[in-house]
C-alpha positions as CSV (number, residue, x, y, z in Angstrom):
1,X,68.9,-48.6,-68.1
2,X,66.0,-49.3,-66.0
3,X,64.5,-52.5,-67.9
4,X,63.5,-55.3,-65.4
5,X,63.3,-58.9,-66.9
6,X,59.8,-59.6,-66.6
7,X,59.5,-63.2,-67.7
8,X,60.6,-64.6,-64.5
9,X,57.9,-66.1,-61.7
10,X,57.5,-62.9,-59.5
11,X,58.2,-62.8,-56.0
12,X,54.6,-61.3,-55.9
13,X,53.0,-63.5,-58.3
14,X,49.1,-65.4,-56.5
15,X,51.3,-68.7,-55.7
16,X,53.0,-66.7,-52.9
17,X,49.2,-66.3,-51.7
18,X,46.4,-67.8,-50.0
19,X,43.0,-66.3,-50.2
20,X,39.3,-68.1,-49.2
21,X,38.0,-66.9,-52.5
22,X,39.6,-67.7,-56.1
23,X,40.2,-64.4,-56.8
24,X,42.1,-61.8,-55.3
25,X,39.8,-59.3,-54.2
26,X,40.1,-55.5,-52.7
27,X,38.4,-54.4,-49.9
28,X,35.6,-51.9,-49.7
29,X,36.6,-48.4,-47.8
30,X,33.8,-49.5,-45.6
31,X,35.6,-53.1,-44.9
32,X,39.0,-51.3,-43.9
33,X,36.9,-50.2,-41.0
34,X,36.2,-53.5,-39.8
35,X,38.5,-55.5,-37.3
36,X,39.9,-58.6,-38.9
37,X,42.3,-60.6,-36.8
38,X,46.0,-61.0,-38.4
39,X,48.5,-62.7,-37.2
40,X,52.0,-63.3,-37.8
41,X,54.2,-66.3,-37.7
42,X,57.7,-66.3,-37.4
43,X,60.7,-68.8,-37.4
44,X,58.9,-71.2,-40.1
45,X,60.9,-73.9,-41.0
46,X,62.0,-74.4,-44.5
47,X,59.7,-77.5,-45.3
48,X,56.4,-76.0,-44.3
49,X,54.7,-74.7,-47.7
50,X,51.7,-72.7,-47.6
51,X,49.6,-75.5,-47.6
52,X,50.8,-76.9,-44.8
53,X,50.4,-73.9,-42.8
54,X,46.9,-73.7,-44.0
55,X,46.4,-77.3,-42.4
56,X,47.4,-76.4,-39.5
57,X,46.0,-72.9,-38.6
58,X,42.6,-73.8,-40.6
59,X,42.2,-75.8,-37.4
60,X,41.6,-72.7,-34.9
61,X,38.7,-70.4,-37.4
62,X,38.0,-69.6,-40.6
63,X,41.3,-68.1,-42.6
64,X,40.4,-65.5,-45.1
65,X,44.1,-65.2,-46.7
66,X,48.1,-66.6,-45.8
67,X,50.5,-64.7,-46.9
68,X,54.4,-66.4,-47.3
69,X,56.8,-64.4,-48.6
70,X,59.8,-65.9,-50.8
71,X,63.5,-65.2,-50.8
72,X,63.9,-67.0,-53.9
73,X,61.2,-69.3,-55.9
74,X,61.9,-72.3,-54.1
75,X,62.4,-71.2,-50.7
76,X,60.2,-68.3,-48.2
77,X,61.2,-66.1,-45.5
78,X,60.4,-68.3,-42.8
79,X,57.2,-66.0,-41.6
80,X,54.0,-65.6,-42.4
81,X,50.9,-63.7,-42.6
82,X,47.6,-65.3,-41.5
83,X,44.0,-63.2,-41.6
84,X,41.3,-64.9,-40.1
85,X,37.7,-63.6,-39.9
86,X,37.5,-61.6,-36.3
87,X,40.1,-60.8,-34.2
88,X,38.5,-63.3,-31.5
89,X,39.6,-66.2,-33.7
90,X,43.2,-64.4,-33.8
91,X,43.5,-64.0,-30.2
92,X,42.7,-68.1,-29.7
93,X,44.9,-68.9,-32.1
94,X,47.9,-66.8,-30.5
95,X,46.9,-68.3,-26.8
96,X,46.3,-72.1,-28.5
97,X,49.7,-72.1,-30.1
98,X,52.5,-70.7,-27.8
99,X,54.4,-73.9,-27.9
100,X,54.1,-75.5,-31.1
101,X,57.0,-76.9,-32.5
102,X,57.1,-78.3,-36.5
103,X,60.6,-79.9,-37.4
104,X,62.2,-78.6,-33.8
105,X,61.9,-75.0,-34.6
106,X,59.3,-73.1,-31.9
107,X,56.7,-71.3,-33.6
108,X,56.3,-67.4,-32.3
109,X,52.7,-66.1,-33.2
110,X,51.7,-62.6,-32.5
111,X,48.9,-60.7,-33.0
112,X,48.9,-57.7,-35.2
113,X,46.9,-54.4,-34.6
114,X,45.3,-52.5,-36.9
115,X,45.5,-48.6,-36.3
């Protein structure tokens, strides 16, 4: 009844993921603590991958992970998660790119708070 096919790509499979190191790591209950800067991107057009978005934002600091999330396996959401090392580098990049355009559509980056 409740049997999933399981031998399909995932949605949440590493592919759909960026991260600095090779391996997907958790954080320490100490690191939760910490301020990292995240960012979201929204209204992504359909040709960017995720490593195209990681040439373009690698640019304004050092990105710890990207995070694209797929509708299907061929095509994402058209937004994006990017963590970058402090929240300084976040804040530049969200002043540095309020009007970037990539294959006409205007990117709109925010900054996300941690509470």
């Amino acid at each position: 009844l409740f049997q999933k096919n399981f031998s399909k790509k995932s949605r949440f499979s590493k592919e759909n993921f960026f991260e600095q190191d090779d391996k997907m790591t958790k954080r320490t209950f100490m690191e939760k603590d910490k301020k990292l800067g995240k960012i979201l991107v929204r209204n992504i057009p359909f040709e960017i991958n995720l490593n195209g978005l990681k040439k373009i934002f690698e640019n304004f600091g050092t990105i710890l992970s990207i995070r694209l999330p797929k509708k299907s396996l061929q095509q994402h959401k058209g937004f994006a998660f990017i963590e970058f090392k402090s929240i300084e580098e976040a804040k530049k990049v969200v002043l540095s790119t309020q009007n970037i355009h990539l294959f006409s559509r205007h990117l709109c980056v925010n900054l996300l708070i941690n509470f």
